[in-house]
VMD Tcl script that draws the C-alpha trace (Angstrom):
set ca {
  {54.16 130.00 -39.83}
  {52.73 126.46 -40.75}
  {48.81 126.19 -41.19}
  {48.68 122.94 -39.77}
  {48.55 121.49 -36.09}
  {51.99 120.21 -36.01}
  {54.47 122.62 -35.00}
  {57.41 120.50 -33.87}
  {60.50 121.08 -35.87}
  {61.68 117.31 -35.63}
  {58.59 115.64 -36.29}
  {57.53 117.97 -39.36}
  {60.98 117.42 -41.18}
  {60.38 113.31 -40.40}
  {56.85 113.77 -42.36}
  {58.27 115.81 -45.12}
  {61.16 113.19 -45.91}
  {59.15 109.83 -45.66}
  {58.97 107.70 -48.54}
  {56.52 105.11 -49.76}
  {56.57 102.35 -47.08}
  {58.77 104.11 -44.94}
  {57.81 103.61 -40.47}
  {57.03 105.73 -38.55}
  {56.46 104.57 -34.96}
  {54.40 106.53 -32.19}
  {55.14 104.80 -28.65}
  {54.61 104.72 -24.81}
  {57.12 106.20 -22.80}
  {58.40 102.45 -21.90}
  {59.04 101.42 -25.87}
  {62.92 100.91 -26.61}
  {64.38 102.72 -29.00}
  {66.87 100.35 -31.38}
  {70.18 101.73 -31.85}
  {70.57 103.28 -35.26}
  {66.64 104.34 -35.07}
  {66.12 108.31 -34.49}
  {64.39 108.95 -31.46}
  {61.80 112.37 -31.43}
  {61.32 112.35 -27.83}
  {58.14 114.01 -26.73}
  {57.77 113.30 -23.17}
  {57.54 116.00 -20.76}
  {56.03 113.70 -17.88}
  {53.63 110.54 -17.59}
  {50.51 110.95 -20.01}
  {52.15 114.27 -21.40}
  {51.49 114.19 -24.35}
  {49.59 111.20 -24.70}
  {49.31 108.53 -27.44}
  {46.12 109.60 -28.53}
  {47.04 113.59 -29.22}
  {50.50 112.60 -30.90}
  {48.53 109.98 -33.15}
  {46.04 112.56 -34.10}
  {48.61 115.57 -35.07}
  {50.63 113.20 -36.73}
  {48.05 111.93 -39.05}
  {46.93 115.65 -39.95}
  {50.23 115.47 -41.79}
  {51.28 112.33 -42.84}
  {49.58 109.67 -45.57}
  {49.41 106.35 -44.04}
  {49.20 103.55 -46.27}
  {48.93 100.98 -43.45}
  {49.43 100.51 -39.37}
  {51.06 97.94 -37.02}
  {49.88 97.38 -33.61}
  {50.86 95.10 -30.85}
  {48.14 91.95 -30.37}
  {48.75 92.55 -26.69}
  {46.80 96.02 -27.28}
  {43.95 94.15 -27.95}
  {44.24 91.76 -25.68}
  {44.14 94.08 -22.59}
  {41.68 96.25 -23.96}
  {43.65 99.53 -23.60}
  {41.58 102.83 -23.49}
  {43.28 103.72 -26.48}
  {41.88 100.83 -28.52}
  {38.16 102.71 -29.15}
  {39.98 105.43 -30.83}
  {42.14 103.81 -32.31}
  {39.15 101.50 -33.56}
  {37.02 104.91 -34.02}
  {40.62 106.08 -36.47}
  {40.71 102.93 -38.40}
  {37.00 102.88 -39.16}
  {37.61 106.38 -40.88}
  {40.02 104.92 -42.61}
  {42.93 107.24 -41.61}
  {45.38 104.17 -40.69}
  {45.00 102.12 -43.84}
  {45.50 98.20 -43.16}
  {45.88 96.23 -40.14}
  {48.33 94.12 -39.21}
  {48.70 92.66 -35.47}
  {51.86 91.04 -33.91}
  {53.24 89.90 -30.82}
  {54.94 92.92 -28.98}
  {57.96 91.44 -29.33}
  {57.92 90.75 -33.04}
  {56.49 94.75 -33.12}
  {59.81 95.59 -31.49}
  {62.01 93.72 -34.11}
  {59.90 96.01 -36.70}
  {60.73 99.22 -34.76}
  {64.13 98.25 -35.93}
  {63.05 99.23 -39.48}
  {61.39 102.27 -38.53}
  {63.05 106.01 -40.09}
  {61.92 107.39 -36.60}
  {60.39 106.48 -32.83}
  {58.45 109.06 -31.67}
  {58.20 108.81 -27.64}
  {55.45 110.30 -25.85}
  {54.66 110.37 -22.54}
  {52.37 107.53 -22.73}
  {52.22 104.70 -19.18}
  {49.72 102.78 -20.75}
  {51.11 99.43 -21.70}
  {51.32 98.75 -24.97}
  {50.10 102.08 -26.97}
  {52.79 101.81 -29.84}
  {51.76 101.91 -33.27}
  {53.67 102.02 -36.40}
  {52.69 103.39 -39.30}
  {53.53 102.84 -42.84}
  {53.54 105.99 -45.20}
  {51.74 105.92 -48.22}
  {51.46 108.16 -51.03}
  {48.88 111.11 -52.23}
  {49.35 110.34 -55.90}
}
mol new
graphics top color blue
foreach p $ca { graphics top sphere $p radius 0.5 }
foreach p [lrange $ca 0 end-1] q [lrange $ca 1 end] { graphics top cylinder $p $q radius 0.2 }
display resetview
């Protein structure tokens, strides 16, 4: 058995194969999901899991370098935004960078993997950009 919180087969194997710079993105229940792009779908039902809880398990695991976020996050002051603030603070999400959600959607093209959660908040997407323990 694994020692740490994650314990779902899918997402553990995406952690263990990312690359420097490689995306990762963690999204509402509402985000589309490019062609070509693997989807690790998470949602059970609306808010299960949440945002928040798959962000958190995810970054027990996985060295981020940097994070993307939607402007539009901001903007409406999701209730997502004082941990996500609380997160960056730490520094467990590296760099910010901000776009439009529609630019952040032409990114999630890029991305090795969406995971969708059961998020209905608007706009609780994130990607995140590995980094490296060395």
């Amino acid at each position: 058995m694994k020692k740490t919180p994650l314990l779902n087969v899918a997402l553990s194997r995406l952690i263990a194969s990312l690359g420097h710079g490689d995306i990762v993105v963690i999204g509402d229940a509402g985000l589309p999901v490019p062609p070509g792009v693997e989807l690790i779908d998470l949602a059970l039902t609306q808010g299960i899991p949440d945002f928040l809880s798959t962000l958190q398990v995810v970054l027990c695991e996985m060295q981020v370098e940097s994070h993307v976020l939607a402007q539009e996050v901001l903007d409406r002051q999701s209730s997502a935004l004082q941990a996500l603030e609380a997160l960056n603070a730490e520094g467990a999400l590296g760099a910010r960078k901000l776009l439009s959600h529609d630019e952040f959607k032409v990114l999630s093209r890029q991305a090795r993997a969406i995971v969708r959660t059961g998020e209905c908040q608007p706009y609780c997407n994130i990607a995140l950009i590995a980094g490296v323990t060395f």
